[in-house]
N, C-alpha and C positions, 0 to 999 in steps of 0.2 A: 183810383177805384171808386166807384160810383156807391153811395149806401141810401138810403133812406132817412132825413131828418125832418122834424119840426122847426120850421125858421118864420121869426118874427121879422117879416121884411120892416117895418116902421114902427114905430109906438105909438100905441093904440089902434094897431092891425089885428086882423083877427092871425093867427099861425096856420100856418102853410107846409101841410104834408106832402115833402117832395125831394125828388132824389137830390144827393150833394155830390161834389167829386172829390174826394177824403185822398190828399198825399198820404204815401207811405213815411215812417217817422224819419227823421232830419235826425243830428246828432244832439241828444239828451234828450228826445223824446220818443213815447211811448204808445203805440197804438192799442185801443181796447176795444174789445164785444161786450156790449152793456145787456148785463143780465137784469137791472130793473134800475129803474129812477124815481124816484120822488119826487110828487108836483107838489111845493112847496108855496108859500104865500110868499115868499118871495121873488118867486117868478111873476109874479102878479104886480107884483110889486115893480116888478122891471119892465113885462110888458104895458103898464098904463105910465109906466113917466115917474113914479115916486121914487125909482132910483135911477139913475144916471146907465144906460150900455148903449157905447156904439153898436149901430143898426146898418144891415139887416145882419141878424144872428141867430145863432143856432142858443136857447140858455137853456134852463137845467143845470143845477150845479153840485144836484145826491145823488150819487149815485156807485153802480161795482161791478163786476165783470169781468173777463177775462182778456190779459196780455197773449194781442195776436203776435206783434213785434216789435222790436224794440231798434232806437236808432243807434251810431256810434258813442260808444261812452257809457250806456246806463246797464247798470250793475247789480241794481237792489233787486228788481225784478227780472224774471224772464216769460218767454212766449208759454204759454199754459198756466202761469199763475194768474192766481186771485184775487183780485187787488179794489182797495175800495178807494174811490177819488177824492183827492181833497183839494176844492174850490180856493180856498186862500192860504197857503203855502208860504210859508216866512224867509226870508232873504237873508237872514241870519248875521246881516250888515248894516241895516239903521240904526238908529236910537232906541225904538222901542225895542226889536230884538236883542242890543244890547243890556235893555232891562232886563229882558227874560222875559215880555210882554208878547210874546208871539202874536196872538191873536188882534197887535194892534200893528204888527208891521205894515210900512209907509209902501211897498213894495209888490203885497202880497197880490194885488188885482192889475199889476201893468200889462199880464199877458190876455187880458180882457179886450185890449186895444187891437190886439193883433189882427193879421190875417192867416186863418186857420186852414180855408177851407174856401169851397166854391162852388157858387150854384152851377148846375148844367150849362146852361145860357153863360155863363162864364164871372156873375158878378161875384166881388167879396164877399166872404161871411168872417163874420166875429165869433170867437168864443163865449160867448154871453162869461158866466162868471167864471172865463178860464178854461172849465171844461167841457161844455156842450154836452150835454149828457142826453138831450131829448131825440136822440139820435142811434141807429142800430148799433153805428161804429164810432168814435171818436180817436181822436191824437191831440196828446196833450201834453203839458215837459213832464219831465223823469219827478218834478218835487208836487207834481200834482196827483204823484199813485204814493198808498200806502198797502204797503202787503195785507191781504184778507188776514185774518184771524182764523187761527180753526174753530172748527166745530160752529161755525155760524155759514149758513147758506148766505151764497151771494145776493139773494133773493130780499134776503132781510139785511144784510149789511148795507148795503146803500142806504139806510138810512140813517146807519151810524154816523155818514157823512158831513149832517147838517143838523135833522131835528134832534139828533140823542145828543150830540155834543155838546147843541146850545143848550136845552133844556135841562142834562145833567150837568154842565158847568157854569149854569146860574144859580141853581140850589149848592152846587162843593166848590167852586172855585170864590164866584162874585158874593153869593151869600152868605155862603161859607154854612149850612143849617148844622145847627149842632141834636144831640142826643136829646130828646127830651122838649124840645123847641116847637112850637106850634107854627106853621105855613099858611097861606094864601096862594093860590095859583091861578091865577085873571086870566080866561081864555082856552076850553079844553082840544085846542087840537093837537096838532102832533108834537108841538113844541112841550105846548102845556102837558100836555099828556108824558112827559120825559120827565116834565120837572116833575111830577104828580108823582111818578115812580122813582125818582131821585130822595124826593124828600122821604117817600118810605123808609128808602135804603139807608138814609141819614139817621132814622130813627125818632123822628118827627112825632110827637104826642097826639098832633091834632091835625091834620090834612083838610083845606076848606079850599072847593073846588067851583069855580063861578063862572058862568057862560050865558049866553043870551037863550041860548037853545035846553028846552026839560030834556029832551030827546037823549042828548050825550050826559046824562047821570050815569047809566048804566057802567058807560064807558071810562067814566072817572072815576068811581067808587072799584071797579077791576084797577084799575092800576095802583087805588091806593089812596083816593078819598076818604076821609072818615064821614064826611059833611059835603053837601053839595047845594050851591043858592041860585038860583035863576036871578040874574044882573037886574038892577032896579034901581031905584031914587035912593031904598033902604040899605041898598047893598054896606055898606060900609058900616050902620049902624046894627043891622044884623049880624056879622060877624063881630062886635062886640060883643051882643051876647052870647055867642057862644065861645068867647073864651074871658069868661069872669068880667068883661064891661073893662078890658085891658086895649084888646086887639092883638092882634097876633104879632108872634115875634119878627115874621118874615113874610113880607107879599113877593110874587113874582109875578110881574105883569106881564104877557106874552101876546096880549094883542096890538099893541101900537096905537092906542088912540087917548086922544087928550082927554077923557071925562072915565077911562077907565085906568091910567094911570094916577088922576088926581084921588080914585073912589081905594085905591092899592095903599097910595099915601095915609089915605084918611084911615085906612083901614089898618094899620100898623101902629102897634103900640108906642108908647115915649120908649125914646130910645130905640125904639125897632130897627131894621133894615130894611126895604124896598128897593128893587132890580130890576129894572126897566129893560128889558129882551126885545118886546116889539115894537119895529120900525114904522114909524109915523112920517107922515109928510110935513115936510115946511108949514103948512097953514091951520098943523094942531098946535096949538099955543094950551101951556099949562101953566098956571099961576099962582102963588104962594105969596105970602104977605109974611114982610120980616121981623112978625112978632110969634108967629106959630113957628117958624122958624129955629128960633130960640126955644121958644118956651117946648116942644115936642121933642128937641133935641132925636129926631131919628136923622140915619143916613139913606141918602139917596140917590143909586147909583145906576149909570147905565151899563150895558153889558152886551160887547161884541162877543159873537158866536161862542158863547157860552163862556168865555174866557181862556177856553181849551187854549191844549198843545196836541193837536193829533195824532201827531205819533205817539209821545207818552201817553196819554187819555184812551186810544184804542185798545189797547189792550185791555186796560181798565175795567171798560166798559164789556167786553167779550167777555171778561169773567164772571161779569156779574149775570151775563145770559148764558153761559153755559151753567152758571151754576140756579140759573132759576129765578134769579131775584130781580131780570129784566127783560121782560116781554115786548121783542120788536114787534111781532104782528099786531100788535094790541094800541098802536100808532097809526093805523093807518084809519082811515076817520072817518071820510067820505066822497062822493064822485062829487066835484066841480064841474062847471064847464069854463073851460081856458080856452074858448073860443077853437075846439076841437082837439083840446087834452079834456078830458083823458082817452076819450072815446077812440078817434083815429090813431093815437098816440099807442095806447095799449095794445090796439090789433096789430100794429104795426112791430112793436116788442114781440108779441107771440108768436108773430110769424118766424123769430128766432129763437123762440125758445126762453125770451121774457117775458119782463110786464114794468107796469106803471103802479105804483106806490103814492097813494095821495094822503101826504101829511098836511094838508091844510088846518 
């Protein structure tokens, strides 16, 4: 059956709004109608080469929507359920899932390689990260749906799928922020915007919000800023002073780049923690000398998507928006241009009855 997707024929293409021909699901998978997606910086991140997908492919990897059908074998779901997608799915058979590290399993991206799908003209398409979500319809395995939650529109749920995970499972998983603990959040877009309302939720004394752009105060101080700094040379020196010439207990850096993870580090007290969320390219080099080292005594840690377990973590996270204390629409940021997301991409959703979610 024929649908309509967004496909990156090559990296560094522009994307290509054009029909697919979408198999019916095989056994352990599961066909979806995407009620909205998330244009995420990681897709950006995919289509220019900073990370690794065979090409040409359908990516998008947030997203929620409805089970048209489902193949032989799968169980959890059925045709009319709600179901939000999840991009890295644990094998439950490596090393790291035998830690209980889910989010580091060796496993979770092999169906990234696949052949999913296929253009008109007949060539391959790839699942970009598994699920292909930039697209009206997708099919994907049975460990890539996780049941909707109630009381949350699917509309908003997709983005449970990626920005809220990471962002609140860098402030409760990786950083662990305690009651009372002062924060840094490097970056306010959807990511950062997660963690900004994570660390509320944690209970966080002092919430320090930083971004290159004045424009998004507005937006950071709603989710739970107390302080908000336009990025600079001072950056790191100014949030000393405003927390006693210490630095804060906890930075989360959320944009990936080498001078705004050093300015996170610099910015966190002795002994502090600092969480490094956003993905950088090979050729940002950060640098430390192994006397500061010692003598600062902080930790400093990276953090795959958030640290999560999605299945446990989803519900988690639905309680805390049903009961008020987390605001999905208030993630969505601003229109990019993804080389025709969002623009063709969202007409293209409405015309079924979605849309397009831009957590950049």
């Amino acid at each position: 059956m024929a649908v309509r997707a967004a496909v990156l024929p090559a990296v560094g293409s522009p994307l290509e709004i054009t029909g697919i021909d979408l198999p019916e699901p095989g056994p352990g998978q599961v066909r979806v109608r995407l009620a909205a997606a998330g244009v995420c910086h990681s897709d950006l991140s995919l289509s220019n080469g900073t990370m690794r997908v065979p090409v040409p492919a359908v990516l998008g990897h947030e997203g929620a929507g409805t089970v048209v059908s489902v193949g032989e074998g799968v169980t959890h779901v059925a045709p009319g359920d709600g179901v939000v997608l999840n991009w890295a799915p644990s094998c439950g058979s490596c090393h790291a899932c035998s830690l209980g590290e889910v989010w580091l399993c060796a496993n979770a991206l092999s169906g990234a390689a696949d052949v999913y799908a296929r253009t008109t003209e007949g060539t391959d398409l790839h699942p970009g990260l598994n699920v292909a979500a930039f697209a009206e319809e997708t099919v994907v395995s049975a460990s890539c749906v996780l049941p909707a939650p109630d009381g949350v529109p699917l509309t908003d749920a997709a983005l449970l799928g990626c920005a809220v995970l990471t962002g609140y499972g860098a402030v409760h998983h990786s950083a662990r922020v305690r009651q009372g603990e002062t924060v840094a959040v490097f970056g306010v877009g959807g990511v950062g915007l997660a963690a900004l309302q994570a660390a509320r939720i944690a209970g966080a004394s002092k919430i320090i919000a930083v971004d290159v752009s004045p424009a998004k105060e507005e937006l950071a101080r709603t989710a739970g800023a107390t302080d908000y700094l336009v990025a600079s040379d001072t950056t790191a020196r100014e949030i000393r002073g405003l927390t006693g010439k210490q630095g804060v207990d906890v930075a989360v850096e959320c944009a990936g780049r080498a001078v705004t993870i050093r300015t996170a580090w610099d910015s966190t007290r002795r002994g502090g923690r600092t969480t490094v969320v956003g993905i950088g390219g090979k050729d940002q080099q950060v640098t430390f000398n192994a006397l500061e080292i010692f003598h600062w005594g902080r930790t400093l840690s990276g953090c795959v998507y958030g640290n999560s377990n999605p299945a446990e973590d989803l519900p988690v996270l639905a309680g805390h928006v049903r009961a008020g204390r987390l605001d999905l629409t208030a993630l969505v940021t601003e229109r990019i241009s993804l080389d025709g997301i969002p623009a063709a991409f969202e007409n293209m959703l409405a015309g079924k009855g979605g849309r397009a979610l831009v957590v950049f």
